[in-house]
N, C-alpha and C positions, 0 to 999 in steps of 0.2 A: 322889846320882844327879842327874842333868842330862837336861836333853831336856823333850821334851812330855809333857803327863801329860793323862790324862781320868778320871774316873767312869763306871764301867758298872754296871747293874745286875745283880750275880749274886754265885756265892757262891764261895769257893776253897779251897782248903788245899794244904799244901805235904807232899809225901812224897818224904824224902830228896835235901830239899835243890831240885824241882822242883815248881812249883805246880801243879795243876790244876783250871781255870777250870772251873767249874758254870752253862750258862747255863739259864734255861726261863722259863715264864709263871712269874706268880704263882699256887703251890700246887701246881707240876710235881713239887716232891720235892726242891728245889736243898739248902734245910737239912737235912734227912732225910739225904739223902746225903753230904755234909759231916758231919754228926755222927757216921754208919754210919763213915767213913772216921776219924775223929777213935779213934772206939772202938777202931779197928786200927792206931792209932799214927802217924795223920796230924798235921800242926798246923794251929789257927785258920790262913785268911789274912784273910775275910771272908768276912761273911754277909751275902747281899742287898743290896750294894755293895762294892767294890773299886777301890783306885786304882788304875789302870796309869800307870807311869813308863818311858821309851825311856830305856835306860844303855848305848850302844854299839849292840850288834845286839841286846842283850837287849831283851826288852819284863819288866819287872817287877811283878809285884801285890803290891800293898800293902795294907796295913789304911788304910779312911779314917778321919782322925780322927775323926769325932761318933762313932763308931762301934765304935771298935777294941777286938779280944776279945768283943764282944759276939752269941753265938748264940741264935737264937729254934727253941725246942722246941714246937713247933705242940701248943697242949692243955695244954702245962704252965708254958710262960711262955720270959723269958730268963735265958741265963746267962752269965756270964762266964766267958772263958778266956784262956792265955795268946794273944798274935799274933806273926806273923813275917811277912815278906817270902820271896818268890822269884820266880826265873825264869820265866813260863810255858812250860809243856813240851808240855801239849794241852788244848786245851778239847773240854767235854764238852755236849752240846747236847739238852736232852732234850727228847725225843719219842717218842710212844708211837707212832708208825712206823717207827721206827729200821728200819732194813735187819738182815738178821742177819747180812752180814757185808760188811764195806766195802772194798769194791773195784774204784776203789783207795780211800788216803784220802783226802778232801779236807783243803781248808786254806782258812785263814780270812788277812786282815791286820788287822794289830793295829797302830799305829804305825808301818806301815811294814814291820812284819815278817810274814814266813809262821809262821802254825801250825799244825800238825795240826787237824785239828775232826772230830767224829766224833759222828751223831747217837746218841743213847743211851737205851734203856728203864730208868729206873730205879725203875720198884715193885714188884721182885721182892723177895724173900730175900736174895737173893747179890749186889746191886745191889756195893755197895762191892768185892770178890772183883772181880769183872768190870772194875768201873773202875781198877784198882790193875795189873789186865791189858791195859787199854787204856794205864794210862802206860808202861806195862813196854814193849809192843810198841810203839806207835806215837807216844810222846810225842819229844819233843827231845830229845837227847844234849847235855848243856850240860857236861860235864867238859872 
């Protein structure tokens, strides 16, 4: 990869090949939800930091080094897991005012790039389900 890179603080994983960026305070749910999504066949990208690297038009997340594979289970400690890189496809921004339905969606720049952003409730139940339908609907098309 080539291009500018930075640290953000937030958390991601990758489903199918598309990351999806988790941002919030600290203690919004970002690893909660990451791990919710992990259990349904997501993968690490980052927890509680994330590289992003510019590769063409892509904006990419990455595992940051001191870090990498490493998830924190609020109450039970940390664990390891395996990591990957991908594409971001939408970032997920939570907030317990999320609108219930976004319209239209916004978007955010990321090195340059547009992404989806979509504020997001996530201490339901179904928190993961719903975010797996925000990549489905409104994430990036990177094929």
């Amino acid at each position: 990869m080539a291009g500018p890179e930075h640290l953000v603080q937030a958390s991601a994983v990758a489903i199918d090949g598309r990351a999806l960026l988790i941002e919030g305070v600290p203690g919004s749910g970002k690893s909660s939800l990451a791990l919710a999504l992990i259990d349904r066949g997501a993968q690490l990208i980052g927890d509680d930091g994330v590289r992003l690297e510019l590769d063409g038009d892509r904006v990419i997340a990455a595992p940051p080094p001191n870090i990498a594979g490493k998830l924190e289970i609020r109450g039970v400690g940390i664990i390891d897991l395996p990591a990957t890189s991908a594409p971001v496809a939408l970032i997920l921004a939570l907030d317990e005012e999320a609108p219930r339905f976004p319209d239209p969606v916004p978007v955010q720049e990321l090195l340059g790039q547009t992404i989806p952003r979509l504020l997001f409730r996530a201490e339901d139940a179904n928190a993961a389900i719903r975010a797996e339908w925000a990549l489905r609907l409104h994430g990036l098309q990177l094929g």
